[in-house]
C-alpha positions as MATLAB code, in Angstrom:
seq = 'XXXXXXXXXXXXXXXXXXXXXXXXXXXXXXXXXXXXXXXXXXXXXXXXXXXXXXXXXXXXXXXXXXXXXXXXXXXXXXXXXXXXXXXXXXXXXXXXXXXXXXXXXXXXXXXXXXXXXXXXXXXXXXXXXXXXXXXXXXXXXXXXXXXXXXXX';
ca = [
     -18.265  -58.410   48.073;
     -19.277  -54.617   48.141;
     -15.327  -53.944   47.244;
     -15.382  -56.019   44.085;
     -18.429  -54.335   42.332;
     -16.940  -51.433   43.013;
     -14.130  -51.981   40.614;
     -16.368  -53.417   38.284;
     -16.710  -50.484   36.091;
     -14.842  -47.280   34.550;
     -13.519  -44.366   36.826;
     -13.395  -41.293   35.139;
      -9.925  -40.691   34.662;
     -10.157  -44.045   32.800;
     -12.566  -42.747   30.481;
     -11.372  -39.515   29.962;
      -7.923  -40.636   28.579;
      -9.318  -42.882   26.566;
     -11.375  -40.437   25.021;
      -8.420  -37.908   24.925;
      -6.739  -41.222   23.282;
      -9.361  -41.265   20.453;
      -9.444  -38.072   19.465;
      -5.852  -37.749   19.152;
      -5.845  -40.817   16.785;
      -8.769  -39.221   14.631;
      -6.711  -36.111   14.551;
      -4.357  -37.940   12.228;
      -6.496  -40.423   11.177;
      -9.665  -38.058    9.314;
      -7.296  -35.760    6.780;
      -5.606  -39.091    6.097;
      -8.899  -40.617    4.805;
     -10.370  -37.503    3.420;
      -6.812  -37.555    1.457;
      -7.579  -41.033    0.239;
     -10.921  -40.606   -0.190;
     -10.223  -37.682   -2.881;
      -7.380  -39.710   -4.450;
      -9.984  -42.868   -5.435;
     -12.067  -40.020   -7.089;
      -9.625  -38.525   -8.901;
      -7.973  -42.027   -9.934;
     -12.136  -42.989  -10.988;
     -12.587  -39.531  -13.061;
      -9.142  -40.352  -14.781;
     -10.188  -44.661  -15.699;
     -13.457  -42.780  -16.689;
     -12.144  -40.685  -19.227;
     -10.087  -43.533  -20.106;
     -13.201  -45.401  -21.098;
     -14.353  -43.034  -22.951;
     -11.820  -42.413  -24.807;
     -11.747  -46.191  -26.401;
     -15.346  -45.971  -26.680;
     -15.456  -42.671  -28.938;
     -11.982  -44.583  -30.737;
     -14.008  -47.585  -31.305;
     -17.260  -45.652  -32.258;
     -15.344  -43.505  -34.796;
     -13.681  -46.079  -36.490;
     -17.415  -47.946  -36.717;
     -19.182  -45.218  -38.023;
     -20.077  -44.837  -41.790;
     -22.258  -41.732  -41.736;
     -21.708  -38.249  -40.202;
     -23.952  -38.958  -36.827;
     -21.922  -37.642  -33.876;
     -20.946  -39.593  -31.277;
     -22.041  -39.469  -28.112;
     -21.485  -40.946  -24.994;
     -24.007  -43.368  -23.541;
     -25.431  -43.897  -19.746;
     -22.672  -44.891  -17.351;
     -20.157  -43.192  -19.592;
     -21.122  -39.936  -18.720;
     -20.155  -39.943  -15.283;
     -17.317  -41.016  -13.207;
     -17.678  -43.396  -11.341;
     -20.181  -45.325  -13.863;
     -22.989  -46.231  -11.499;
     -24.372  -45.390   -8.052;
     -24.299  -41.421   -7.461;
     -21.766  -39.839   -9.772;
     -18.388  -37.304   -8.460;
     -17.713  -36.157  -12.182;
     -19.598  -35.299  -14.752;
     -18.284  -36.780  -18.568;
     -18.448  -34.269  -21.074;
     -17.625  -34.916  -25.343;
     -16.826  -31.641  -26.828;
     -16.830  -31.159  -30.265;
     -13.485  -31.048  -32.851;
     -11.409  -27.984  -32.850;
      -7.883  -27.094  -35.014;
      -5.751  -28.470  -31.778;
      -7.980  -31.198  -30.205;
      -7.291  -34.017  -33.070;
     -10.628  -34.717  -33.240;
     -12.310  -34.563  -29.931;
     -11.582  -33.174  -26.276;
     -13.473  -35.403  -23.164;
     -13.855  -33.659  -19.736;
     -14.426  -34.632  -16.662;
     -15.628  -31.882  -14.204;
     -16.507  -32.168  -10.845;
     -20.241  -31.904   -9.670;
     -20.753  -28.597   -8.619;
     -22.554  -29.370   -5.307;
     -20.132  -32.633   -4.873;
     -17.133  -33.790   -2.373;
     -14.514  -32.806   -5.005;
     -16.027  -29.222   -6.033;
     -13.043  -27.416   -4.676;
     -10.918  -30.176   -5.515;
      -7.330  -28.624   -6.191;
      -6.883  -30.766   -9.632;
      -9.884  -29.154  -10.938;
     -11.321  -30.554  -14.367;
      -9.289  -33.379  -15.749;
      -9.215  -33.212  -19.730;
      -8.113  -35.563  -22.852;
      -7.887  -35.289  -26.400;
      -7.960  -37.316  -29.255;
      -4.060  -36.667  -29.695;
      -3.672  -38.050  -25.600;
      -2.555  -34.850  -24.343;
      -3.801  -34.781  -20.752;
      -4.414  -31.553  -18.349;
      -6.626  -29.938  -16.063;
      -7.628  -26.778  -15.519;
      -9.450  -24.975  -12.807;
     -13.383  -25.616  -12.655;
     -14.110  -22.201  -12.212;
     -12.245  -20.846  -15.057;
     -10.548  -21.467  -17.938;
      -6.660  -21.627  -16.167;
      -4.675  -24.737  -17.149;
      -2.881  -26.096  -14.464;
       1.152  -26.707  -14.500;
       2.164  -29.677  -16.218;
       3.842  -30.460  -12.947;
       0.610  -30.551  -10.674;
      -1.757  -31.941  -13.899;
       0.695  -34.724  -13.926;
       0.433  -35.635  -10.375;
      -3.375  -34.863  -10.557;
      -3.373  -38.077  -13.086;
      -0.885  -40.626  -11.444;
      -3.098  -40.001   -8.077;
      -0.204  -37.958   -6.744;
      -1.979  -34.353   -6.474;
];
């Protein structure tokens, strides 16, 4: 009886490669998520901006006076409820925007600050970029491409 409880439990060898086990799989396993994790951001900033974009369309074609539009609560931010990644931003016309420019940047003390696709940004004409968030650099077309397919 005394040799059966014995082998009851866990040596430590056992344990030891099964913890050695483990932390080889979540050596793979945690850039793989924060990967994926950073792709369903980027993918939410760029359906954001897609929303936007129909609601300023359908605004402008509704409005009779010269009020601006704006964009409302859950519009704004990306993604629309619960605590936001990006930040929605409407700029104002300029001689190459078409009529508008909508930005999404990155919340400065969020997960995707440093984020490597930087702001995403659309015009009224549907030319889509991104530049860097600390500066004015546009990305390649090559990389802001990929940044918008969920590639990047």
């Amino acid at each position: 009886m005394n040799r059966h409880l014995k082998r009851a439990g866990f040596s430590l060898l056992e344990l030891m490669i099964a913890l050695g086990v483990a932390a080889i799989i979540a050596t793979f396993a945690l850039p793989a998520y924060r990967a994926h994790v950073a792709k369903t951001h980027r993918l939410e900033a760029t359906a954001a901006l897609m929303r936007a974009v129909q609601f300023v369309e359908t605004a402008r074609l509704a409005q009779t006076g010269t009020d601006a539009v704006a964009l409302g609560a859950g519009l704004d931010q990306a993604p629309s409820s619960g605590t936001p990644v990006y930040r929605l931003a409407l700029l104002q016309e300029s001689a190459t925007n078409g009529g508008y420019t909508i930005e999404a940047a990155p919340i400065a003390t969020g997960v995707m600050q440093n984020d490597a696709c930087g702001v995403f940004v659309i015009d009224a004409t549907g030319l889509r970029s991104n530049r860097l968030a600390d500066g004015a650099a546009l990305l390649d077309a090559a990389k802001s491409s990929a940044c918008w397919t969920g590639k990047g």
